[in-house]
N, C-alpha and C positions, 0 to 999 in steps of 0.2 A: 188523625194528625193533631200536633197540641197546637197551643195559639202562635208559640214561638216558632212553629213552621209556617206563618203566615206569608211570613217573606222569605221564600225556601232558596233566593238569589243573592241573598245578603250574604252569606256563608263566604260563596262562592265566588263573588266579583272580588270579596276582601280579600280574600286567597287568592287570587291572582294579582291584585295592586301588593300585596306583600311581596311576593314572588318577584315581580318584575322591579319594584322600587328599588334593591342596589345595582340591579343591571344599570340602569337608567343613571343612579348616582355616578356609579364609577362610568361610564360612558359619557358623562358630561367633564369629568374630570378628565378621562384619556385625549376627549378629542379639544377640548377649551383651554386646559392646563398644557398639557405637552401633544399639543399640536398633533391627534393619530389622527390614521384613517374614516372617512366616514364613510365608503364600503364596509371596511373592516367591521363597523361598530354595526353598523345593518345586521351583518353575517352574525353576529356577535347576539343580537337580541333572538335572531333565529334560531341560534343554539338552546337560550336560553327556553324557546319559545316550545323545542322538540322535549326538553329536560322536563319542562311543565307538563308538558301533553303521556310524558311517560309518567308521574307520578301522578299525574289526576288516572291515569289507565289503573295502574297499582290501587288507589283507592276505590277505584268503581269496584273492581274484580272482590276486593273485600267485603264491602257492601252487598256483594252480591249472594256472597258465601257465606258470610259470618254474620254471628250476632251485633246489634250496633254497636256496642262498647270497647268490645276488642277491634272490630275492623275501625271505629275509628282512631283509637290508640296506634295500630299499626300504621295507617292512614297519614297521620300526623306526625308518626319516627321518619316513615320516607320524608315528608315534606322537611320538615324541619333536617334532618341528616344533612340532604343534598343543598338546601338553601346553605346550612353552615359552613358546605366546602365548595360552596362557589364564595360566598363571604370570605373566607379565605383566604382562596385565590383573589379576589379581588385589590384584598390587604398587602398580600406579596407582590402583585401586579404594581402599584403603586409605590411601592417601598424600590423595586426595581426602575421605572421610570423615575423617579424623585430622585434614588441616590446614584444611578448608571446611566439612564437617558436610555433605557432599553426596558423591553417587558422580559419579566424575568424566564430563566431556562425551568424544565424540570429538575434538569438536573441539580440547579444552584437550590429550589427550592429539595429536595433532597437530601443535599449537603447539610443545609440549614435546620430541616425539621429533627434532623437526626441530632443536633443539639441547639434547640431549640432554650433549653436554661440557660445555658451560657449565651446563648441571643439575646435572650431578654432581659439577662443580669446586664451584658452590653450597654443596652438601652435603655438601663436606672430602673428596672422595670424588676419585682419580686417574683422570681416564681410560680410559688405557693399560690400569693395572691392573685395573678395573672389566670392561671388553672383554675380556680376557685370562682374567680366573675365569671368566666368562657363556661365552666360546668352548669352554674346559677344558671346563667344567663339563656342557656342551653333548653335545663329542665323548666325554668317562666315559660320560655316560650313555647316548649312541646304541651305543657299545659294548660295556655291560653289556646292554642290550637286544637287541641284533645277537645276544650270545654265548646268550641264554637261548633267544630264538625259535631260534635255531640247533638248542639241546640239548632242551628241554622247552617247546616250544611242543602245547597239546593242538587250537588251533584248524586246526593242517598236519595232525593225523590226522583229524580228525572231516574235513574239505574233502576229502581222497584217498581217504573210504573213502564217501563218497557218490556218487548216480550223476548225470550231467549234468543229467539234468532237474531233480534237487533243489539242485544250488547253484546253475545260471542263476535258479530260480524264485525261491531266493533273496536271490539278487544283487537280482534286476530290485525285490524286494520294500524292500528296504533301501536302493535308490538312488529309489525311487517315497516310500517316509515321510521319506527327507533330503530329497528335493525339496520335498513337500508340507510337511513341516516348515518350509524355508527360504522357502518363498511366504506360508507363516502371517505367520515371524517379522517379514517386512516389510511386508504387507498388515496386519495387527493384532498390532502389538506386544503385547508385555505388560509395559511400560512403567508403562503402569495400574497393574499387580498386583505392582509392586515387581520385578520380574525383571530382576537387576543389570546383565546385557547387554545388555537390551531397554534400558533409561535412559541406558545409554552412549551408545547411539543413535542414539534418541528421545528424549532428555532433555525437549522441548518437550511432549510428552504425559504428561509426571509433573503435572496440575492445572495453576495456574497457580502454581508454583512459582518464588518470585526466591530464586536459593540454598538452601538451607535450610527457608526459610520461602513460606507459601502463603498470596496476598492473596485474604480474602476479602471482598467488598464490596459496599452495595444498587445498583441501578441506581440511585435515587436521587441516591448519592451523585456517581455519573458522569454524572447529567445536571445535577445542581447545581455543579458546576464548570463544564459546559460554559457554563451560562449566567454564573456570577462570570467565566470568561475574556472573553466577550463584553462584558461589564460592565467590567473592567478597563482603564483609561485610564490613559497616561502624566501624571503630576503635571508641573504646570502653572512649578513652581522646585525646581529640586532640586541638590545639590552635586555637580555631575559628575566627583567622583573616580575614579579608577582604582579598581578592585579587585583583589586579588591573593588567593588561596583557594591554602593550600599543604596538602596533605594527607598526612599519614605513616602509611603501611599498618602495621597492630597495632602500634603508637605507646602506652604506656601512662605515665598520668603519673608516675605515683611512680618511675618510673626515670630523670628526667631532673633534671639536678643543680641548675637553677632552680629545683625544687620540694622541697628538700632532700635527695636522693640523695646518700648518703655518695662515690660517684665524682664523678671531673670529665666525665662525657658528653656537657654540652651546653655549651661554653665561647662559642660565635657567639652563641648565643640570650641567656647571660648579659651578652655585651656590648651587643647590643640592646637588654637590660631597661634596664641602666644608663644608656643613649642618653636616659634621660626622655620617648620616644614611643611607650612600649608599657605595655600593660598585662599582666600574668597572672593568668589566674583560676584558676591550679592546678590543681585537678581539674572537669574537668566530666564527665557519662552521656552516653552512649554510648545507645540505644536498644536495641541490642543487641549479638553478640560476633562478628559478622561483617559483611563489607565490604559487600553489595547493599544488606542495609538501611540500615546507616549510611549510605552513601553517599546513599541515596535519603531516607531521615529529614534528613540536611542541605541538601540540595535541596530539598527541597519540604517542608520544615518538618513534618515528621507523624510522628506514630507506627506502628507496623505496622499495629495493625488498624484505621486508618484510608488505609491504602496503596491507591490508584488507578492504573489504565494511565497516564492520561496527565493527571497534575497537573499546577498553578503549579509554578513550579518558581523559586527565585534565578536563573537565569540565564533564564529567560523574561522575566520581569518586567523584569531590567538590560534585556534585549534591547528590551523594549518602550520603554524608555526613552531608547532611541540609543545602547547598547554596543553593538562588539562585543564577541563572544563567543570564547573561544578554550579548549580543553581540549588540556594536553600532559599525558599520565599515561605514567607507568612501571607494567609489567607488561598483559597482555593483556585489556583490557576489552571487546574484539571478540568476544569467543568467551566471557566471562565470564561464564554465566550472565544474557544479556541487558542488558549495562549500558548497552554504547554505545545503544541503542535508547532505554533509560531515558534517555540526558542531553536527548533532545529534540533541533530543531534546535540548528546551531550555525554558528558563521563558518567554524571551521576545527577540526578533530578530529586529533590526533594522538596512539596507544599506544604501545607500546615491542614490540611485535608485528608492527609498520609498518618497524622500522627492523631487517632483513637482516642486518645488520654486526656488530650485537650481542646479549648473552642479551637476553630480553625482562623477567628481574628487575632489569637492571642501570641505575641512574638515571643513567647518561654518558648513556645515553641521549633522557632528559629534557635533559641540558644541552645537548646538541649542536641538539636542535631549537629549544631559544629563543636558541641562537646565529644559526640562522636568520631568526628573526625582526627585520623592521625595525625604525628608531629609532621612538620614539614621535612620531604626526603629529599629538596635537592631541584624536582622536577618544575621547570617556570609553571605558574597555577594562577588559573582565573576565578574567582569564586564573585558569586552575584548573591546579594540579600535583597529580601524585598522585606520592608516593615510594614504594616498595619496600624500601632499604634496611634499615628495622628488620623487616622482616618474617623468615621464618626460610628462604623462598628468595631472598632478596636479595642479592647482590653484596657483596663486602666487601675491602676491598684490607687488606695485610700492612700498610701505614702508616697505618691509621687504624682498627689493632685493639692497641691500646695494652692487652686485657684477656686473659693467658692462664694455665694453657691453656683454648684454646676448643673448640667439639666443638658441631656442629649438632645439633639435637634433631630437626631433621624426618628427616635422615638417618641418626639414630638410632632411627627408631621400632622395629625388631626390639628391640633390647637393651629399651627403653622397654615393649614390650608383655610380653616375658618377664621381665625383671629389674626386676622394679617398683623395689626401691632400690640403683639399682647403684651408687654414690658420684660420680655424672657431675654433677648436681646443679649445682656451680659452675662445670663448666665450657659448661653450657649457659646459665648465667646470664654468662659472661662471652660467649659468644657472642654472646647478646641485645643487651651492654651496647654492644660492637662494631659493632652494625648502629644503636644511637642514636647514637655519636658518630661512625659514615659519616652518619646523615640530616643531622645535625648542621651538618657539614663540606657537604652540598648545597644544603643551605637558605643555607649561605653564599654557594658558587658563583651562585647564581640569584641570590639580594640583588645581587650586586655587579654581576651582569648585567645586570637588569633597571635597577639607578640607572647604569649605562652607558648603556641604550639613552635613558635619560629617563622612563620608566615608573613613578619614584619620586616625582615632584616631587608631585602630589596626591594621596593615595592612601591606600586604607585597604590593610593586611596582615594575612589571618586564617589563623594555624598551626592546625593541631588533628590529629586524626587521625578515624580511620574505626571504631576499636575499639582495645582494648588487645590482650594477649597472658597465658597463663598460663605461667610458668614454673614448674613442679613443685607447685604450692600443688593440695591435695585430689590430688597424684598424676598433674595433668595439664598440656601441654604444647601450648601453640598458641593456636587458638581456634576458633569458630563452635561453643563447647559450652557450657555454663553458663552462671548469671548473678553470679559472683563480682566484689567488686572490680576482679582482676586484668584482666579484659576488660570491664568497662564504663567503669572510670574512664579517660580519654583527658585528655589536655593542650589548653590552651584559650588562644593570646595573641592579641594585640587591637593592631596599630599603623597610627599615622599618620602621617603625612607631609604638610607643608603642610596643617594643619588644626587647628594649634591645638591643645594639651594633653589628653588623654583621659582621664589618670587618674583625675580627678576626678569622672568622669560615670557611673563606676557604685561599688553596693555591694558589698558583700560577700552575694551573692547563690547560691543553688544555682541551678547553672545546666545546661540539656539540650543535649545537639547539635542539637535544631529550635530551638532561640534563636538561632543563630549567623544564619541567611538575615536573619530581621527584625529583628535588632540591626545587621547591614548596611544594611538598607534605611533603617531609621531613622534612621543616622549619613548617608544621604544623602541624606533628604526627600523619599523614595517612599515613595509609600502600599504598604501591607502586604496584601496576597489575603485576605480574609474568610474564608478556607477554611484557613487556615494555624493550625494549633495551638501553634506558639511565639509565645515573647513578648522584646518586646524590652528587653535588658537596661539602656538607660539610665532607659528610665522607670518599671521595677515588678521588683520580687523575684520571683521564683518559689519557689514552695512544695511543689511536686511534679513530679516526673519520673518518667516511667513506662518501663519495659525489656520486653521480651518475647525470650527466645531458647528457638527450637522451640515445646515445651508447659510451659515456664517463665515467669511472669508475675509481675510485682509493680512495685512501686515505693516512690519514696525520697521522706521528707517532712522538709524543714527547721523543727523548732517553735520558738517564738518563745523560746524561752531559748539558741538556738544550736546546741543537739544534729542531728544527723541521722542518722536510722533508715531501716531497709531492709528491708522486708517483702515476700515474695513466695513465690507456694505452686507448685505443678509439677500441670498438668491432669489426669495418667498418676497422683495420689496425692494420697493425704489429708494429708502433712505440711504443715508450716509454717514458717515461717524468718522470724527477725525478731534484728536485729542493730542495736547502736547505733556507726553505723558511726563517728560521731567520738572515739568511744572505746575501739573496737576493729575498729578498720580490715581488719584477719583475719580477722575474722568466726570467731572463735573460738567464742562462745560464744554459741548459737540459744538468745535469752530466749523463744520465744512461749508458752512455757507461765505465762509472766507478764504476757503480755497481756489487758490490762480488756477485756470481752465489748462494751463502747462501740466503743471504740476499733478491735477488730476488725471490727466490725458495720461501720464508716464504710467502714477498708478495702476491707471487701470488696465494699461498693456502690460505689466508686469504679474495682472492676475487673471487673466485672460484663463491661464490652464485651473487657478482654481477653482472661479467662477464658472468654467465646466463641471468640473468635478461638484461643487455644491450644487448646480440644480439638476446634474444625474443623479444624485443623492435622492435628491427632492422629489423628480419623478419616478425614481424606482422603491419608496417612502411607502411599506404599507398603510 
């Protein structure tokens, strides 16, 4: 034995602190950062722990067989291979928590790796050069490991100085617990128990989980809808407009320049205002800070903890009514946490997942398919967009980023989790600004398309968005976390076409994203679903809007002298938060310690069902 086998444990203990060090990384980060499991993370290190124990098997068995050079070569492909794709996963895992409040699906990772250039062009990121560090980075390593098991490997002497019958017994024993192991992991996940591989999965076994969030609800509830659907009858006159639903994924209002935003970001929509057939209602809520609910609160008019499988929904009701139906969205709602299932039937369904040719954040996407589409024949027609653009994997071309320099923040999450203030700050907000005035620029494309094909002559046109987006406000970037301004306040216009002046049909009203269905409905003289919790804005104010994100709950009350305030407590803690938001929009300054014991008493009977619903959330919380 040479001298460099002196310490024949050195190899070997290094090789296992390598191994185990991004488990431990990213498990400080799942459970410190966004609040996971620590069952889960346990289950999680055991995985990691069987994965070890199968690639130290693999090495011994080489060792046993082969000359030292090649078996440690091979030795060191396994270790490094498998380390790479849990590294990985780890990177996707994160990028899913950070920009959805969820660990990510297989299936989304799927979607994704399959165009993986166009991901990383996304996210300012080259290529060429991205492959090229990943390949480098790959071969260092497989050769720093090649040269150790070469010199100080201690598990080539413990294997040579044993006798056959103890490393076959061996072998056979650690190839019998990776089997048994991997028959468990698929027979009973642990999905349940927060086990982050197990939900990559299995995602479908994390409760009844839409995103983030977990509907819980009575049977009651689900057989009282069956029966209002049954009940539900198409109205007998009604104005069979078109309907147009254009939706901008984390779309926040206060960044678009019709709302007073010091840039020029929204220049199409401002000349729409000015057309006299639209209305803006500036800021309206958002239910919560991420896309399932929102999407599903505008659909079927409801707040989370009153979310059901299979509700009324706006586009059931049109449908019932002699529309069809049409949905073209950008980005992948097929694999998205269960969306496309949510929309219920429909005429024709099209994502940006469907379409081969292009990234799946890119909204050409969306335009090329309603270039598809024929002229208008006559029939009343619902058609739903979803844009990607403003979001922060959205597509962005060099001529319609008039704001630099820019610098993606999804693609910056390293710098973002280590360098909490790195002075990046503006240029993730010119980013942002960027991807408003690309939706900007697509919402124009479609207008023009659709008053091409004839689809404009009767018609209502409803903009909004699905959630806002935080840029750097409390330290944070994205969304599907908090209930701050920044992600609940969403943009809200309102036009018509061939129907006669709108502006004057409503007031100046606080308004929710479950308004928008029945304020539809009642601009076309459909009865409204009894089971719908919005209200429609021509004919009454609303006075309250309720949010829920995670175990965050509260809501926002307009009182009658004009003010608007924001109160809401977190399930996980006894604080409180109460802001007057028309006067401090920042939410600078948490008054609740000057809230009257009335006052709070009303609140908090009024949240009574949400404050269930958040810390069922919480305990059912892999």
């Amino acid at each position: 034995m040479s001298s460099k086998s002196d310490k024949p444990l050195f190899g070997f203990v290094l090789g296992v602190l390598i191994w185990f060090a991004p488990a431990c990384f990213f498990l400080s980060l799942f459970l410190y950062r966004h609040e996971g499991n620590g069952e889960g993370a346990i289950l999680h290190l055991q995985v990691v722990g069987i994965l070890f124990l199968l690639v130290t098997c693999i090495r011994a068995v080489c060792y046993r067989c082969l000359p030292l050079r090649p078996a440690a070569f091979i030795g060191a492909m396994a270790y490094t291979g498998l380390l790479a794709a849990l590294l990985a996963y780890y990177v996707a895992a994160l990028i899913g928590l950070d920009g959805w409040g969820r660990l990510i699906s297989w299936a989304l990772i799927a979607t994704y790796a399959t165009q993986s250039d166009y991901l990383l062009k996304s996210l300012g990121i080259y290529p060429e050069f991205f492959w090229g560090i990943v390949v480098l980075f790959y071969l260092v390593f497989l050769g720093i490991l090649h040269s150790l098991f070469l010199r100080r490997d201690g598990l080539r002497s413990f294997v040579l100085r044993v006798s056959d019958f103890t490393w076959i017994g061996a072998t056979a024993a650690t190839v019998a617990v990776g089997t048994l192991f991997f028959w468990r992991f698929q027979e009973f996940p642990m999905a349940a128990d927060g086990e982050p591989l197990s939900v990559m999965f299995y995602p479908e076994l994390v409760g009844e989980k839409f995103q983030s969030h977990y509907k819980f609800h009575s049977k009651a509830l689900g057989e009282s809808e069956k029966l209002l659907r049954q009940s539900y009858l198409p109205s007998n006159s009604i104005n069979s407009a078109n309907v147009i639903l254009i939706v901008v994924d984390a779309l926040r209002a206060d960044h678009l320049s019709i709302n007073g935003y010091a840039r020029q970001t929204t220049p199409y929509l401002q000349e729409l205002l000015s057309s006299g057939q639209w209305k803006n209602f500036g800021k309206i809520y958002s239910v919560c800070a991420e896309s399932a609910c929102g999407l599903m609160a505008l659909s079927s008019s409801r707040n989370i903890h009153l979310f059901i499988d299979h509700p009324i929904t706006l586009q059931e009701a049109l449908k019932r009514n002699g529309y069809g139906i049409h949905l073209v969205l950008g980005g992948d709602h097929t694999n998205f946490y269960g969306l496309r299932k949510a929309y219920g039937e429909v005429d024709s369904y099209f994502d940006a997942s469907m379409n081969k040719g292009r990234y799946v954040n890119d909204d050409a996407a969306v335009i090329d398919q309603l270039a598809s589409f024929p002229t208008y024949g006559g029939n009343p027609t619902f058609m739903q967009f979803h844009l990607m653009s403003a979001h922060g994997l959205g597509a962005r071309e060099n001529s319609l980023a008039p704001f630099q320099p820019s610098r993606n923040y999804y693609g910056d999450i390293g710098a973002r989790i280590l360098l909490k203030n790195d002075g990046r700050t503006m240029e993730y907000v010119n980013y942002y600004d960027n991807g408003v005035r690309k939706a900007d620029d697509v919402i124009k494309s479609l207008m023009n398309m659709l008053r091409s094909k004839g689809y404009l002559k009767n018609t209502i046109v409803v903009i909004t968005a699905d959630h806002g987006e935080y840029l750097g406000e409390g330290g944070q970037y994205g969304h599907a976390k908090g209930v701050g301004e920044p992600v609940l306040g969403i943009p809200m216009l309102l036009g018509r076409y061939g129907g006669g002046n709108i502006l004057n049909k409503f007031g100046d009203n606080l308004m929710s994203q479950i308004d928008i269905a029945p304020t539809v409905l009642h601009e076309l003289g459909i009865s409204i679903p009894a089971s719908w919790a919005g209200l429609p804005m021509q004919s009454q104010g609303r006075r309250f809007a309720y949010f829920q994100q995670n175990r965050a709950y509260g809501l926002i009350e307009k009182k009658s002298d004009g003010s608007v305030w924001k109160y809401w407590m977190d399930a996980g803690k006894t604080t409180e938060h109460l802001y007057e938001i028309s006067a401090d929009p920042s939410e600078a300054n948490n008054r609740s310690n000057t809230l009257e014991a009335e006052q709070r008493s009303q609140w908090r009977r009024q949240l009574i069902d949400l404050e269930v619903n958040a810390r069922q959330s919480l305990d059912a919380a892999p």
